[in-house]
C-alpha positions in Angstrom: 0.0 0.0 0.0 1.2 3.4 -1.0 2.1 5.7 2.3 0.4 8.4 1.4 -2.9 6.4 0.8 -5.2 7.2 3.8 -6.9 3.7 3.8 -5.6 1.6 6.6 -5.6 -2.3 6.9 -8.7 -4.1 8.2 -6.3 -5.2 11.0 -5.3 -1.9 12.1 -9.0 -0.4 12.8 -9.0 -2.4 15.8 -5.8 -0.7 18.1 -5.6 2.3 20.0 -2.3 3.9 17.9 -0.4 4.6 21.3 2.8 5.0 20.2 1.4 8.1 18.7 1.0 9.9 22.3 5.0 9.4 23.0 6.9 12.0 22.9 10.4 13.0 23.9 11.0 15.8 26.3 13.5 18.5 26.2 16.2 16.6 27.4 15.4 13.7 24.6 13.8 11.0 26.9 11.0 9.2 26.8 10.1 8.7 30.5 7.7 11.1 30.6 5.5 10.5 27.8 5.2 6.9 29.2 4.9 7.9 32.8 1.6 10.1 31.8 0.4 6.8 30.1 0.7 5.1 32.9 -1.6 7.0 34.9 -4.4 7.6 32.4 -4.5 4.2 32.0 -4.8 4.4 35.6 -7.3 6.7 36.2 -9.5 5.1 33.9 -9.4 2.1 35.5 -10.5 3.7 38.4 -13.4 5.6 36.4 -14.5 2.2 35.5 -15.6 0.5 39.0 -19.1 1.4 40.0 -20.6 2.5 43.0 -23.4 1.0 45.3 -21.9 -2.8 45.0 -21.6 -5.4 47.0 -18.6 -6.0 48.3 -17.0 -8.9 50.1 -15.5 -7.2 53.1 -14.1 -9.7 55.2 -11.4 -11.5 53.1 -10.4 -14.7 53.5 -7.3 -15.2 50.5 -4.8 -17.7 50.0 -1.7 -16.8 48.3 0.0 -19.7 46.3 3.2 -19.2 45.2 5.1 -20.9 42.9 8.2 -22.0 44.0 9.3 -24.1 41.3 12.8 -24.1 39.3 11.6 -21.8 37.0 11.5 -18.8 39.2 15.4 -19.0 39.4 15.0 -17.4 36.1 16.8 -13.8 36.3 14.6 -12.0 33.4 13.0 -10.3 36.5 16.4 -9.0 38.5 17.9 -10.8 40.5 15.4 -13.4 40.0 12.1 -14.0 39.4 11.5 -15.4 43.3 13.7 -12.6 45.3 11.7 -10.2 42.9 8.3 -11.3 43.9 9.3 -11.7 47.5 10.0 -8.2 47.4 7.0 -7.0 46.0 4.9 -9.4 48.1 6.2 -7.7 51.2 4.8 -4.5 50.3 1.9 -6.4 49.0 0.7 -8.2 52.6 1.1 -4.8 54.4 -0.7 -2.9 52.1 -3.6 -6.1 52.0 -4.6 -5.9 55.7 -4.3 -2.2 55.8 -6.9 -1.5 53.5 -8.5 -5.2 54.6 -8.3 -5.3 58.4 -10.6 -7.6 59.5 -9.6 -9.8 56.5 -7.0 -13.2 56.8 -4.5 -14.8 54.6 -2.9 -17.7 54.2 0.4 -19.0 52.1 0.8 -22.0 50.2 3.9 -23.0 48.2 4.0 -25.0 45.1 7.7 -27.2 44.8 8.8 -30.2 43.3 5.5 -31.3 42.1 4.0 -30.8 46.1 2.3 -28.1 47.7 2.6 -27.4 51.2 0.7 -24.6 53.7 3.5 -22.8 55.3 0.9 -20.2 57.2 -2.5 -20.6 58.1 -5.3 -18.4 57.6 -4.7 -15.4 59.8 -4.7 -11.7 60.2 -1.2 -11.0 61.6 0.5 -9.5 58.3 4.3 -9.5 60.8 3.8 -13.8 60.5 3.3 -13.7 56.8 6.2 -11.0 56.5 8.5 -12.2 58.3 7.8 -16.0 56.7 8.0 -14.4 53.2 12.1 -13.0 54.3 13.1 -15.8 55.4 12.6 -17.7 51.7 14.9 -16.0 50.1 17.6 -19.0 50.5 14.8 -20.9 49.4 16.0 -24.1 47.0 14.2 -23.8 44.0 13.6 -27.5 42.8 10.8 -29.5 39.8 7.7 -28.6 38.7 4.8 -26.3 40.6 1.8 -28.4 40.8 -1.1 -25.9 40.4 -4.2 -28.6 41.4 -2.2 -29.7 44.6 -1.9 -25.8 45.7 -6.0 -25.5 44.9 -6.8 -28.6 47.2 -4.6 -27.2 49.9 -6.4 -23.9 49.8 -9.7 -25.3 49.0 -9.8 -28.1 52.0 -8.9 -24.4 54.6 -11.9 -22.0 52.1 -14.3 -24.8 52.5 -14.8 -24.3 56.0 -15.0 -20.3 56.1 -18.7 -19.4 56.7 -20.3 -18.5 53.6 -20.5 -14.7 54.3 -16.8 -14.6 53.8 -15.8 -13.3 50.7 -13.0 -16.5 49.3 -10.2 -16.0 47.2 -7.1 -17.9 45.8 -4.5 -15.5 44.1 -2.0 -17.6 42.5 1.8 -16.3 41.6 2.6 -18.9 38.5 6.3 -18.5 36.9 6.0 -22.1 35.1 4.5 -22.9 31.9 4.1 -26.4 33.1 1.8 -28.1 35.9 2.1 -31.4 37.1 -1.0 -32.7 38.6 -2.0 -36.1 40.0 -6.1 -36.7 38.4 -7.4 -34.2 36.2 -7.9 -30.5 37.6 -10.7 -29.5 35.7 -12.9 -31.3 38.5 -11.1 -28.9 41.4 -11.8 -26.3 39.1 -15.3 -26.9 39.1 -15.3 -27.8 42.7 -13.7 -24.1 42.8 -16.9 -22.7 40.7 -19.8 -24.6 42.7 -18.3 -22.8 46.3 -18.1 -19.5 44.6 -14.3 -19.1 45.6 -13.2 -16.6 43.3 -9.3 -17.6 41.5 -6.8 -14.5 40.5 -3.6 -15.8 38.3 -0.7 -13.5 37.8 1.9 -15.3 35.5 5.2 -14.8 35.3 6.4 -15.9 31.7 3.2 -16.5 29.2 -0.6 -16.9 29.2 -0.8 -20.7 30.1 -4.6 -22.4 29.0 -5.7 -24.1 32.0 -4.7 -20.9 33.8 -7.0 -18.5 32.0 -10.0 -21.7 32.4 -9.4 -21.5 36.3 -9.8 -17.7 36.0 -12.7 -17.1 33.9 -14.6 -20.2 35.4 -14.2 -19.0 38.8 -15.0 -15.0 38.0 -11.5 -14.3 39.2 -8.5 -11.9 37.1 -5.7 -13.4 34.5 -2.6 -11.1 34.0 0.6 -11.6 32.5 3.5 -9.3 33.8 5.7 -6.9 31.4 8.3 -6.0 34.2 8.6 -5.8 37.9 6.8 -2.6 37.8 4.1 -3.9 36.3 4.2 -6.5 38.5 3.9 -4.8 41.5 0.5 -2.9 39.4 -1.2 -5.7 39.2 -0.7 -7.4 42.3 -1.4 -4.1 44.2 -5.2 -4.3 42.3 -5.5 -7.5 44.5 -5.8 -5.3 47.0 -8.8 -3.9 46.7 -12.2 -5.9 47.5 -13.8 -7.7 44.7 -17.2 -7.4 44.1 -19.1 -10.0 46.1 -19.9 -13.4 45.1 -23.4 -14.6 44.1 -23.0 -17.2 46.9 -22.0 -15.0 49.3 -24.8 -14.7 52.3 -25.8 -11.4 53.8 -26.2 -12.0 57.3 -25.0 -10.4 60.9 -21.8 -10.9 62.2 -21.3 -11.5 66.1 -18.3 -9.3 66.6 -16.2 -8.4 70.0 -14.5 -5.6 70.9 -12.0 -5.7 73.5 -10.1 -3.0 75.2 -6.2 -3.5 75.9 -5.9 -3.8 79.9 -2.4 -2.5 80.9 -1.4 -4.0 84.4 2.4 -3.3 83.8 4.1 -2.4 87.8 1.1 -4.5 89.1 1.0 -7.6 90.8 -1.1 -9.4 87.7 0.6 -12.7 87.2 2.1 -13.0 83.9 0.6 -14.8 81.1 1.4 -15.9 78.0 -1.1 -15.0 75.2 -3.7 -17.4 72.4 -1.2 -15.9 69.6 2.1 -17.4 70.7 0.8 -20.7 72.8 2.1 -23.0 70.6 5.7 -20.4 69.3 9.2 -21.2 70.4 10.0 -17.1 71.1 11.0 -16.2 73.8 9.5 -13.2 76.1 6.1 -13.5 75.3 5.0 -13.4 78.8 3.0 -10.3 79.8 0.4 -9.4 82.1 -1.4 -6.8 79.6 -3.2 -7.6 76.5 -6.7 -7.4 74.6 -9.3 -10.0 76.3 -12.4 -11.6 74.4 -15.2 -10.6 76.1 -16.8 -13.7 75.7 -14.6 -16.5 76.8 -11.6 -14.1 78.3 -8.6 -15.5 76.3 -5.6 -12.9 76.4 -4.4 -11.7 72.5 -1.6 -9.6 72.0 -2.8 -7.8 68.8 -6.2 -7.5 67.1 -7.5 -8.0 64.7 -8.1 -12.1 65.2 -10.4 -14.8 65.1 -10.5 -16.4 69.1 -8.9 -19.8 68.7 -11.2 -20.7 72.4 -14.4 -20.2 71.2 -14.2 -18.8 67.6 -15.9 -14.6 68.3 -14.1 -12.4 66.0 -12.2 -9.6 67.4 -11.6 -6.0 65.8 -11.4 -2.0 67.3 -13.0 0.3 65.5 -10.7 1.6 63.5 -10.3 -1.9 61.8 -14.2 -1.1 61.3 -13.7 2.3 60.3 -10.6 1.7 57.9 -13.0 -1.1 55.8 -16.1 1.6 55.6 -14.3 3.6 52.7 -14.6 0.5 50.4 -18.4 1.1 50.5 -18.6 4.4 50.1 -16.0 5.5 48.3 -15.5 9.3 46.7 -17.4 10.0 43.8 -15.5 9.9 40.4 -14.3 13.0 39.4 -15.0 14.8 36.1 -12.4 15.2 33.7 -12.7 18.5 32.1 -10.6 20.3 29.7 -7.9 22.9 31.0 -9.7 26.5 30.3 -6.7 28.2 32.5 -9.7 29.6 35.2 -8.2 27.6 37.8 -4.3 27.8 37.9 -3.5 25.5 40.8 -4.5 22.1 42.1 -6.2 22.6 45.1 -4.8 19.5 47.1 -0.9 19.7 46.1 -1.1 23.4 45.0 0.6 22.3 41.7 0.5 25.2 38.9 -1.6 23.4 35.8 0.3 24.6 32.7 -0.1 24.6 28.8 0.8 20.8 29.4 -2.0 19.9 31.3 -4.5 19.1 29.0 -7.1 18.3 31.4 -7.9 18.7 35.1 -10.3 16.8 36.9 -13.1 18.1 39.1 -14.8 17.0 41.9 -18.8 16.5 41.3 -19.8 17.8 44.7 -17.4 20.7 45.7 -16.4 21.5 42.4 -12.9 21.8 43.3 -9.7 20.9 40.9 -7.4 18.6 41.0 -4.0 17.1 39.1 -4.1 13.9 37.5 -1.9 12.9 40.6 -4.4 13.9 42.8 -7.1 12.6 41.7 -5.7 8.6 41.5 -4.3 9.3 45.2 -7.5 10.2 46.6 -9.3 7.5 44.9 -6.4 5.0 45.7 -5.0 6.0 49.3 -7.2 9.0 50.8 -10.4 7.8 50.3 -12.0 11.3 51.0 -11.9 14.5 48.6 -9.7 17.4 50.5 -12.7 19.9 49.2 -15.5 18.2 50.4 -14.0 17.6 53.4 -12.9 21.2 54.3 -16.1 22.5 52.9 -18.9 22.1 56.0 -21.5 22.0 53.7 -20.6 19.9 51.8 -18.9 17.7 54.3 -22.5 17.4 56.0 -24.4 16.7 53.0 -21.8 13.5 52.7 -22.2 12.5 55.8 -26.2 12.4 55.5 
């Protein structure tokens, strides 16, 4: 075809020509250009989710991950398993403290055998501290993606049904070994409504994408560690609820921490570290179920005595955002009335091509801005400063 003939190929009709929107700055890079990308791409995926759904709130996730010779691979530096070790860390700390009075279990897939290194549990230091100690981990055979399932499926099965359940697997092989046929786990996966997230490490694998669109769940392949960490960190958000999952009232206690330090309280050791070989664990302060008077050292946890959940009210307070969350602001084209961002004070200039305003206090805001406060903030700096409109919110 002749270059200056306008007609295009059938083919190319169907792609968003985004090469087009790269440009190189002054200094002749190209960061920029695909920085700004970034965070459209972004921001519309945060224009996307809707309000006024139902949302499983108290998680219940198991992360399986691979731990099979293939993530000695070093296209991901150093390797693929010290990478996603890394990223994971930041991962678990970010999960439970958008998901507080959520749990989280880990399960590794080696040498053709899965095995649950940590229960189901809502102290994010265990998991941490678990995931650091891997990294002289020996990297051996084949991940065996059904064996990892039935490990997580025989914990899920018995979480009440108004639990939201989820398996996100990390999968660096392009190979599974399994023992029967894992398209009846799958479907054992899809009956209980236990929703299955992949993130894969090398190429889309088939049975993979089955297990993800069969159980309602997310299938992503990674460009880089950046993007990497992107997708992992949309895990941490709660899914909308499954069409399984019961609405029904949840006994809940709330205990207050009794400080008895310089007293003569006997000291006691607590429910969390009864069965742990650390040392100095007795105390004679700590949070005590209501119910059954069992001593924990930390909230949020499930009572191992006589199963009562117990949060504080901030745990309570930090999961109300994900129901109500700040409306999506406007994007509207940069008419130079407003000059500065009205959260980081940023000048707009020529290069701003749009700013983004808030639907109920009309204020501005970067691009920036707007994906933090939708992302981290949870609450619009106008409307919050604004009485009014703070109240009108609020009713």
């Amino acid at each position: 075809m002749d270059e200056d003939d306008p007609k295009e190929y059938r083919w190319e009709t169907g792609y968003e020509k985004t090469w087009e929107a790269i440009k190189e700055d002054d200094d002749g890079f190209l960061e920029a250009s695909v920085a700004v990308i970034i965070l459209r791409a972004k921001r519309r995926r945060q224009a996307q989710k809707k309000g006024n759904t139902k949302l499983g709130m108290m998680r219940h996730l198991f992360l399986i991950l691979d731990c099979s010779e293939s993530m000695s691979s070093q296209d991901l530096k150093p390797t693929r398993m010290l990478c996603s070790l890394r990223i994971l860390e930041g991962f678990i700390e970010e999960f439970f403290d958008q998901n507080p009075i959520s749990q989280m279990g880990i399960i590794l897939m080696q040498n053709k055998r899965a095995e649950k290194v940590c229960e189901l549990g809502g102290n994010f230091r265990k998991h941490i501290k678990y995931l650091r100690s891997m990294s002289k981990t020996s990297l051996l055979g084949e991940p065996s993606l059904q064996n990892g399932l039935e490990d997580a499926f025989s914990s899920l099965k018995l979480v009440p049904t108004h639990a939201s359940r989820e398996v996100l697997v990390i999968m660096g092989s392009l190979t599974t070994c399994d023992p029967t046929d894992i398209n009846t786990t799958i479907q054992k996966f899809k009956q209980e409504g236990i929703r299955c997230s992949i993130i894969g490490l090398a190429a889309e694998v088939h049975i993979c994408r089955t297990l993800a669109n069969e159980t309602k769940g997310t299938y992503n392949i990674i460009l880089d560690d950046s993007h990497y960490k992107d997708l992992l960190y949309q895990q941490v958000e709660p899914p909308p609820a499954a069409v399984a999952l019961e609405a029904s009232l949840i006994k809940m206690g709330f205990p207050h921490q009794m400080n008895t330090e310089g007293t003569d309280e006997p000291l006691t050791i607590c429910m969390c570290h009864v069965d742990s070989t650390e040392e100095g664990k007795l105390t004679t302060g700590g949070y005590y179920c209501p119910q059954c008077l069992s001593k924990y050292c930390e909230l949020p946890v499930e009572c191992r005595a006589c199963g009562l959940t117990l949060v504080s009210a901030p745990h309570l307070a930090r999961s109300y955002h994900h129901l109500f969350p700040p409306a999506n602001f406007e994007e509207m084209q940069f008419d130079k009335q407003v000059t500065t961002c009205y959260a980081c004070q940023k000048t707009f200039n020529d290069g701003d091509k749009q700013v983004y305003q808030c639907p109920t206090c009309k204020r501005m805001f970067c691009i920036d801005c707007d994906i933090f406060i939708h992302d981290t903030l949870h609450t619009c700096p106008g409307c919050a400063t604004n009485l009014s409109t703070f109240q009108l919110i609020q009713s």
